[in-house]
N, CA, C and O atoms as CSV, one atom per row, in Angstrom:
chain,resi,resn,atom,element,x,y,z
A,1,UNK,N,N,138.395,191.057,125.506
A,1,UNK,CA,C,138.302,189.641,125.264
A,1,UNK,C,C,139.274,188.917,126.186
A,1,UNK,O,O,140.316,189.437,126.585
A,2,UNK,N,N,138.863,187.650,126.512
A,2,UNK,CA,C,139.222,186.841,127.638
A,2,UNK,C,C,140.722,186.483,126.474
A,2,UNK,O,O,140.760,186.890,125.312
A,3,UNK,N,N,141.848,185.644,127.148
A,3,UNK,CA,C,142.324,184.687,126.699
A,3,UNK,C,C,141.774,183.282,126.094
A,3,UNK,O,O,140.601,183.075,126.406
A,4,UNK,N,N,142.165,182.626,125.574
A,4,UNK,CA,C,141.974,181.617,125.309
A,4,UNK,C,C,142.529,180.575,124.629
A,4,UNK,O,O,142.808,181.028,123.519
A,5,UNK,N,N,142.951,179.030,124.704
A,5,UNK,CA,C,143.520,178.168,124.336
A,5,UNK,C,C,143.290,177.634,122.997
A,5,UNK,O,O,142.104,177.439,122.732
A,6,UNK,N,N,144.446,177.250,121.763
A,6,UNK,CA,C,144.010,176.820,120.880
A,6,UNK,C,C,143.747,175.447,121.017
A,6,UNK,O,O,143.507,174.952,122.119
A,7,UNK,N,N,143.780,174.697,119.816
A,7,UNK,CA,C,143.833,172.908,119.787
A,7,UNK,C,C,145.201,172.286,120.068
A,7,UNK,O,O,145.319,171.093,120.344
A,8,UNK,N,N,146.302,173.195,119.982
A,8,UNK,CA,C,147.627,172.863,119.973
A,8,UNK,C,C,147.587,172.661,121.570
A,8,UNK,O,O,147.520,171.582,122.160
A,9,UNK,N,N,147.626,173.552,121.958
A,9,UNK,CA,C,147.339,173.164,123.677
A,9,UNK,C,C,147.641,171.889,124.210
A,9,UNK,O,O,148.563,171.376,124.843
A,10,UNK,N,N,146.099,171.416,123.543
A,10,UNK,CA,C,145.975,170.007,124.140
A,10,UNK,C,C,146.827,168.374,123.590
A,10,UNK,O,O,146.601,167.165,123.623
A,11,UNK,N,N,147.871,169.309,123.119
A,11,UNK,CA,C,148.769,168.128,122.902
A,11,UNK,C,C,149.959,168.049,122.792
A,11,UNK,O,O,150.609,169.012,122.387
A,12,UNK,N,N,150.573,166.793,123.152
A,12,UNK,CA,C,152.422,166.605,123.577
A,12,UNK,C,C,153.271,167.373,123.188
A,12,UNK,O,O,154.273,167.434,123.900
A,13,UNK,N,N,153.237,168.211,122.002
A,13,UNK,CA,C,154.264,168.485,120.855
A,13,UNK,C,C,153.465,169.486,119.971
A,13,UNK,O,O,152.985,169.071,118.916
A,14,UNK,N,N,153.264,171.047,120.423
A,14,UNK,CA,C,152.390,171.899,119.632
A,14,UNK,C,C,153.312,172.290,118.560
A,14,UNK,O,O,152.800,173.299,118.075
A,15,UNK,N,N,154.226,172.069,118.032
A,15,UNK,CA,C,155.301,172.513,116.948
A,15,UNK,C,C,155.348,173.434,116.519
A,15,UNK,O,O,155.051,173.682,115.350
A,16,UNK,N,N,155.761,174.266,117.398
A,16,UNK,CA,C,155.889,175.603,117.341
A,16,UNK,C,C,154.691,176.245,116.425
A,16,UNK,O,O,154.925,176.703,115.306
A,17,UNK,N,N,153.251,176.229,117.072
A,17,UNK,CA,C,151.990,176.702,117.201
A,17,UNK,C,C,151.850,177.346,118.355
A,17,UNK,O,O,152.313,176.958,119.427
A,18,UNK,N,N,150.942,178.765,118.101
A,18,UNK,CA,C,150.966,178.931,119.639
A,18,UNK,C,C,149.951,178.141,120.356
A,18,UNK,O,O,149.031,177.540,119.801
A,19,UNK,N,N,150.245,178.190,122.035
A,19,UNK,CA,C,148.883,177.584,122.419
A,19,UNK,C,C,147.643,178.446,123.040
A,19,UNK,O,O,146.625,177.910,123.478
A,20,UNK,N,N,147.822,179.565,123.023
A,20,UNK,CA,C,146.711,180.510,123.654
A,20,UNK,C,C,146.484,181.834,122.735
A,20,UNK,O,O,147.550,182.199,122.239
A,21,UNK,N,N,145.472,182.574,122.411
A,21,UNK,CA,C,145.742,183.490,121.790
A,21,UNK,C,C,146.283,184.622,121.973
A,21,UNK,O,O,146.405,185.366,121.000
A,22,UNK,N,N,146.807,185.093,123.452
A,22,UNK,CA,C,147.430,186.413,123.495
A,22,UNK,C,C,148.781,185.794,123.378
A,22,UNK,O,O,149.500,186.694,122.944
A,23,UNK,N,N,149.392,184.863,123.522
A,23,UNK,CA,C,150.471,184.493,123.370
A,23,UNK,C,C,151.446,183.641,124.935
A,23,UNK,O,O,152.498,183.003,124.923
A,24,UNK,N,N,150.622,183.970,125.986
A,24,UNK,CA,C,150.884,183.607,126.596
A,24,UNK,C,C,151.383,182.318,127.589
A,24,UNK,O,O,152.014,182.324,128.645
A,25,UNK,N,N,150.937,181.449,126.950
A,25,UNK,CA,C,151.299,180.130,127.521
A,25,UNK,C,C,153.171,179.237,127.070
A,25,UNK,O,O,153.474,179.077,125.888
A,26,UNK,N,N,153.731,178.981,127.732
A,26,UNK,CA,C,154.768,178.248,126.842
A,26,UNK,C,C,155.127,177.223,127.016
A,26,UNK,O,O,156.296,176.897,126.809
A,27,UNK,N,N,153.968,176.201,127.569
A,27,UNK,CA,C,154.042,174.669,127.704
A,27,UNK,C,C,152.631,174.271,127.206
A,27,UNK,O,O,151.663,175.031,127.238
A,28,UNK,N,N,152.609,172.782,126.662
A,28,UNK,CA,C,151.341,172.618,126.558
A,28,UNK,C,C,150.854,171.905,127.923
A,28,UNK,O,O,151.565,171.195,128.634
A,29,UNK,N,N,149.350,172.271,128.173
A,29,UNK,CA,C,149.204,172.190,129.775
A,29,UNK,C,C,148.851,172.893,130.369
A,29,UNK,O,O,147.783,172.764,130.967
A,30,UNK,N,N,149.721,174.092,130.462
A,30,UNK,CA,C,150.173,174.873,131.578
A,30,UNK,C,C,149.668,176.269,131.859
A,30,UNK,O,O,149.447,177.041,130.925
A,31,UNK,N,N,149.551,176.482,132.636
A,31,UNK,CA,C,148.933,177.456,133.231
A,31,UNK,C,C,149.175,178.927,133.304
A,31,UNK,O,O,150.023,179.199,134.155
A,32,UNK,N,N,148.712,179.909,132.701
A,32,UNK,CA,C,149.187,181.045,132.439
A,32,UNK,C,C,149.562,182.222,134.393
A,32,UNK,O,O,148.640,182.493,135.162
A,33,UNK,N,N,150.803,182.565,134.605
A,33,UNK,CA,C,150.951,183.067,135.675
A,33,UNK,C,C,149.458,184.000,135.726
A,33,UNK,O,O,148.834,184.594,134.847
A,34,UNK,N,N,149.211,183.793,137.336
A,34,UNK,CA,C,147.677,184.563,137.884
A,34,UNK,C,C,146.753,183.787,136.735
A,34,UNK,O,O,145.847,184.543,136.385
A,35,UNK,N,N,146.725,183.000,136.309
A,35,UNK,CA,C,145.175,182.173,136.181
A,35,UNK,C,C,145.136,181.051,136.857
A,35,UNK,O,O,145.874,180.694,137.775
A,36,UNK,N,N,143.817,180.237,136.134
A,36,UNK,CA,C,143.988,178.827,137.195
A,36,UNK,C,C,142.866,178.021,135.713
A,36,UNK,O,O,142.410,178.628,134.744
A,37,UNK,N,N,142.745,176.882,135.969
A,37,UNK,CA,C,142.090,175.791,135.691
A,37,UNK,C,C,141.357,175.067,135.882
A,37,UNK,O,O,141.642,174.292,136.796
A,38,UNK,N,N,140.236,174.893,135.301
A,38,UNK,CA,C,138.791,173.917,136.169
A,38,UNK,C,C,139.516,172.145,135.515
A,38,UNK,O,O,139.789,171.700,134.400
A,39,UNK,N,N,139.556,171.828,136.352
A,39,UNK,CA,C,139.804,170.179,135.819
A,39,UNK,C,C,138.927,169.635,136.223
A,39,UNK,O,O,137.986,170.146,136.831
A,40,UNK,N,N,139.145,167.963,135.836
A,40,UNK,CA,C,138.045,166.860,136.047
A,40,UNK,C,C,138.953,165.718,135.675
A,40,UNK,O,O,139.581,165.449,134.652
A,41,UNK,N,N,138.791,165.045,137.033
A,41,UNK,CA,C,139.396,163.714,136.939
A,41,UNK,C,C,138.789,162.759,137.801
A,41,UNK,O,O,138.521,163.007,138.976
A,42,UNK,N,N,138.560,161.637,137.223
A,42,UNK,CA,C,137.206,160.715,137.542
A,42,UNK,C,C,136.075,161.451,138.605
A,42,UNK,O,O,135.845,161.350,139.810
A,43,UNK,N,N,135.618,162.088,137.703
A,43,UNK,CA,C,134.696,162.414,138.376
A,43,UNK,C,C,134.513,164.072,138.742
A,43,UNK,O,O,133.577,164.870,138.687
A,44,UNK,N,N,135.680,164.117,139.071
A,44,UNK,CA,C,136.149,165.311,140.143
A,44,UNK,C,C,136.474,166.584,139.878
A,44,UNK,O,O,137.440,166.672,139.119
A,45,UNK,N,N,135.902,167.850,140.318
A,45,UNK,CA,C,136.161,168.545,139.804
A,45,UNK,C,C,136.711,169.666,140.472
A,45,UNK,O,O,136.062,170.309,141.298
A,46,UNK,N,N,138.377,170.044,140.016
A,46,UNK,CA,C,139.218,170.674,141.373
A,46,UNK,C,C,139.491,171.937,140.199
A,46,UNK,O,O,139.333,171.964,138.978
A,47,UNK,N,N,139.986,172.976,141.216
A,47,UNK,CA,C,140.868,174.167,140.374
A,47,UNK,C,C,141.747,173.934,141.213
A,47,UNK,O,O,141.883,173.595,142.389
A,48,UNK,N,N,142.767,174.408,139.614
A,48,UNK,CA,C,144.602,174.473,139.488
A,48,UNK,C,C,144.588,175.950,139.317
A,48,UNK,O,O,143.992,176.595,138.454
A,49,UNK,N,N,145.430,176.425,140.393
A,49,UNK,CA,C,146.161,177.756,140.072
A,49,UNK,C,C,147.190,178.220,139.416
A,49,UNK,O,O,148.076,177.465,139.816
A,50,UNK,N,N,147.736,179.022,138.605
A,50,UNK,CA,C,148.856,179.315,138.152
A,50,UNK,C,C,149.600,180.198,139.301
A,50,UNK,O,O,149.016,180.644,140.288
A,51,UNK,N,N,151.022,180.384,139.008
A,51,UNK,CA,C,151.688,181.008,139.946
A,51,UNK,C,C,151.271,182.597,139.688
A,51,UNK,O,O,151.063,183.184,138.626
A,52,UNK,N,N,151.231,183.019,140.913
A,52,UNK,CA,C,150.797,184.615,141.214
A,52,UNK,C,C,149.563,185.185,140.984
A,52,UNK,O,O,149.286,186.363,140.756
A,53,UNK,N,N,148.216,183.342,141.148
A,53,UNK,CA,C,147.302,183.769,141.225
A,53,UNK,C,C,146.977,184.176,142.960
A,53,UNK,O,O,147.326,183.663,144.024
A,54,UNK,N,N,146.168,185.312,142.604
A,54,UNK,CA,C,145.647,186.139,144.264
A,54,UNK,C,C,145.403,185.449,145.315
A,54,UNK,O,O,144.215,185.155,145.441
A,55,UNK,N,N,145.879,185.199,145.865
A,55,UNK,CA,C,145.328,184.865,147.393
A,55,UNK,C,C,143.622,184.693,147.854
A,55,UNK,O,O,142.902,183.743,148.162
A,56,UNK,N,N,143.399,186.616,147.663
A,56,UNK,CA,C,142.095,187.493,148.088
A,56,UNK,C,C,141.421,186.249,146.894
A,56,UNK,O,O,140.537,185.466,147.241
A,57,UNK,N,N,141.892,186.255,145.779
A,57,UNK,CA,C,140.632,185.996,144.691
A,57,UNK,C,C,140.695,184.633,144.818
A,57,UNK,O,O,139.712,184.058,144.351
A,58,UNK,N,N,141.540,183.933,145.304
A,58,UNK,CA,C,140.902,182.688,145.614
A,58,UNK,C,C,139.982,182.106,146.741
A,58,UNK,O,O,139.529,180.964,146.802
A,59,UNK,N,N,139.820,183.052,147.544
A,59,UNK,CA,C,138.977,183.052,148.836
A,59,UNK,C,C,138.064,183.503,148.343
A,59,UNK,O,O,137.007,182.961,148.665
A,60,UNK,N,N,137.992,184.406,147.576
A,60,UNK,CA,C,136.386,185.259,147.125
A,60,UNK,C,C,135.762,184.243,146.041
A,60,UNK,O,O,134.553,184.033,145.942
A,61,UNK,N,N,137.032,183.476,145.021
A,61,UNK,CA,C,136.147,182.628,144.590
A,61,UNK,C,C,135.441,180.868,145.173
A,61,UNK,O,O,134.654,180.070,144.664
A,62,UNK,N,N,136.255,180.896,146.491
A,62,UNK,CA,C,135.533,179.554,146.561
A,62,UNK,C,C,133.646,180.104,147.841
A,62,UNK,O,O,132.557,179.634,148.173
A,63,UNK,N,N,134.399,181.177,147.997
A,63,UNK,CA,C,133.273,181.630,148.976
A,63,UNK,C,C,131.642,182.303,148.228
A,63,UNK,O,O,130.521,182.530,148.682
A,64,UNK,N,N,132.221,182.417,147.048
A,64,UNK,CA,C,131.102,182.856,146.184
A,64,UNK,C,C,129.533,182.022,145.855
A,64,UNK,O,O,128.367,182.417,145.849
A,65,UNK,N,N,130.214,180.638,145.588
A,65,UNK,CA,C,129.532,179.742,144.813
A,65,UNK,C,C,128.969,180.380,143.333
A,65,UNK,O,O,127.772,180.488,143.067
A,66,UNK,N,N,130.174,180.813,142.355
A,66,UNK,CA,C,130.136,181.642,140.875
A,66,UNK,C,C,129.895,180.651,140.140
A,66,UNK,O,O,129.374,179.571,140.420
A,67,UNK,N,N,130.267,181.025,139.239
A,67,UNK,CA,C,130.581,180.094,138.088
A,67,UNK,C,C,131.116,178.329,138.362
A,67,UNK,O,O,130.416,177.363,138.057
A,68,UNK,N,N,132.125,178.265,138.826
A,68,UNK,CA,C,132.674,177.635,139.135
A,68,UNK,C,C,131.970,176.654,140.271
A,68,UNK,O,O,132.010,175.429,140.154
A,69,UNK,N,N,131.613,177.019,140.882
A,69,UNK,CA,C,130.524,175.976,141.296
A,69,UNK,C,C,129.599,175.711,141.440
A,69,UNK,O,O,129.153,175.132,142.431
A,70,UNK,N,N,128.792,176.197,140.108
A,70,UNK,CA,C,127.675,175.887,139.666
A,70,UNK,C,C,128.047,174.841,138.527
A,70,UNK,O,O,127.174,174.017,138.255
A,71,UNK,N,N,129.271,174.785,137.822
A,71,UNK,CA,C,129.891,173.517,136.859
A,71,UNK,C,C,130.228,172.872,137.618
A,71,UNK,O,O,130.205,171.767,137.076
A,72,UNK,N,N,130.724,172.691,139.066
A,72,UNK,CA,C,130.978,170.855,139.553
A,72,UNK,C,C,129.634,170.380,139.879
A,72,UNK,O,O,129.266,169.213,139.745
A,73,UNK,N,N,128.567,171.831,140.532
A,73,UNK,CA,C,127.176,171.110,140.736
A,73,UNK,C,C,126.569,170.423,139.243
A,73,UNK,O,O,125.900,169.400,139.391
A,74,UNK,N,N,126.731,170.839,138.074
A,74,UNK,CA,C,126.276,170.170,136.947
A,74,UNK,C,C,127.155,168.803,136.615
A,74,UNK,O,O,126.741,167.652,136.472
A,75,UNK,N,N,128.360,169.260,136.550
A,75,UNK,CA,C,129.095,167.671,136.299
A,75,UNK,C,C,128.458,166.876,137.232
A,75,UNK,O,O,127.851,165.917,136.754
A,76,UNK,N,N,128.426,167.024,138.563
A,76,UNK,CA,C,128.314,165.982,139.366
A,76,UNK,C,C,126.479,165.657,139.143
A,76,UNK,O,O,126.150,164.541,139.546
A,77,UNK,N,N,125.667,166.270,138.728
A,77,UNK,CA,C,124.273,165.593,138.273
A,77,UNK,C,C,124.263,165.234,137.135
A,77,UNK,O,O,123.401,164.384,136.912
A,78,UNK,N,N,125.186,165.674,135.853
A,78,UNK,CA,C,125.402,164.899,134.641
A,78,UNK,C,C,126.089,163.476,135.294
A,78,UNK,O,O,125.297,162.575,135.019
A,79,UNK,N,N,127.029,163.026,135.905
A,79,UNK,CA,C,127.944,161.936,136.507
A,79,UNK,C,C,127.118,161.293,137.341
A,79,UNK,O,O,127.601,160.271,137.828
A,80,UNK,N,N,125.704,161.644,137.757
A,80,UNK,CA,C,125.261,160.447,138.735
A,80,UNK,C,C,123.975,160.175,137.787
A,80,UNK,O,O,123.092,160.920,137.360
A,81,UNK,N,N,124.388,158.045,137.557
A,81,UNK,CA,C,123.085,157.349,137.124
A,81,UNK,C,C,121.891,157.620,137.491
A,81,UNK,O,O,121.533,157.654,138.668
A,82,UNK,N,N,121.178,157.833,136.525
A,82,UNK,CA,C,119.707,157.497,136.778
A,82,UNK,C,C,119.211,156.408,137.450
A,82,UNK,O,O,119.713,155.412,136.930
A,83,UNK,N,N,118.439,156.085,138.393
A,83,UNK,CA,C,117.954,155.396,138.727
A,83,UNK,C,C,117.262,154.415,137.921
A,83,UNK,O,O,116.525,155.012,137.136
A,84,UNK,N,N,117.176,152.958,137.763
A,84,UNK,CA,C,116.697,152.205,137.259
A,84,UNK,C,C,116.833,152.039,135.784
A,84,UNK,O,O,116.063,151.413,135.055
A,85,UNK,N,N,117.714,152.562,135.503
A,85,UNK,CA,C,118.653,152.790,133.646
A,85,UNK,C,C,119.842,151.918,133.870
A,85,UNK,O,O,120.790,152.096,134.635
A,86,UNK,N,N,119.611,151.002,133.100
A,86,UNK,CA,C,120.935,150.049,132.809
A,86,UNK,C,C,122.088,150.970,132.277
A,86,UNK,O,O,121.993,151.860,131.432
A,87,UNK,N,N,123.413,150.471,133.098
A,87,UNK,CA,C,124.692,151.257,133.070
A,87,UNK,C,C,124.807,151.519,131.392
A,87,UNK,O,O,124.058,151.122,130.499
A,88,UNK,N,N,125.797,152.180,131.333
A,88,UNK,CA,C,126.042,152.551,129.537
A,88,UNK,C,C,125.528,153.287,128.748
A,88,UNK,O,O,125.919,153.313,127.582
């Protein structure tokens, strides 16, 4: 089983909750050493690395077109209006 983030995570002040389930994280935020992060900010969709993620595996993953960018190709066709649909 993968890691994964609780609800505490995603906020200012997890009070002494953990935020990931192997135990690993110790900021809320932040990035477990050798992983990384899909974000989105207006719009945009970048990966954040953690420290002593691979080199090799970051070249293999942008050269792939995996996972990972097959979700900015969907955000970015969920994020563009329909034609002739009033905004909102």
């Amino acid at each position: 089983m993968s890691n994964f983030v609780t609800p505490y995570y995603f906020t200012e002040d997890a009070l002494g909750h953990a935020l990931d389930h192997l135990g690993t994280l110790t900021q809320t935020f932040g990035i477990a050493k050798g992983g990384y992060q899909i974000r989105m900010k207006g719009g945009a969709v970048t990966n954040e690395y953690g420290d002593g993620f691979s080199p090799k595996l970051r070249a293999a993953k942008l050269a792939s077109h995996g996972r990972t960018f097959w979700r900015n190709v969907t955000m970015a066709i969920a994020l563009t209006p329909v034609i002739g649909e009033p905004p909102g």
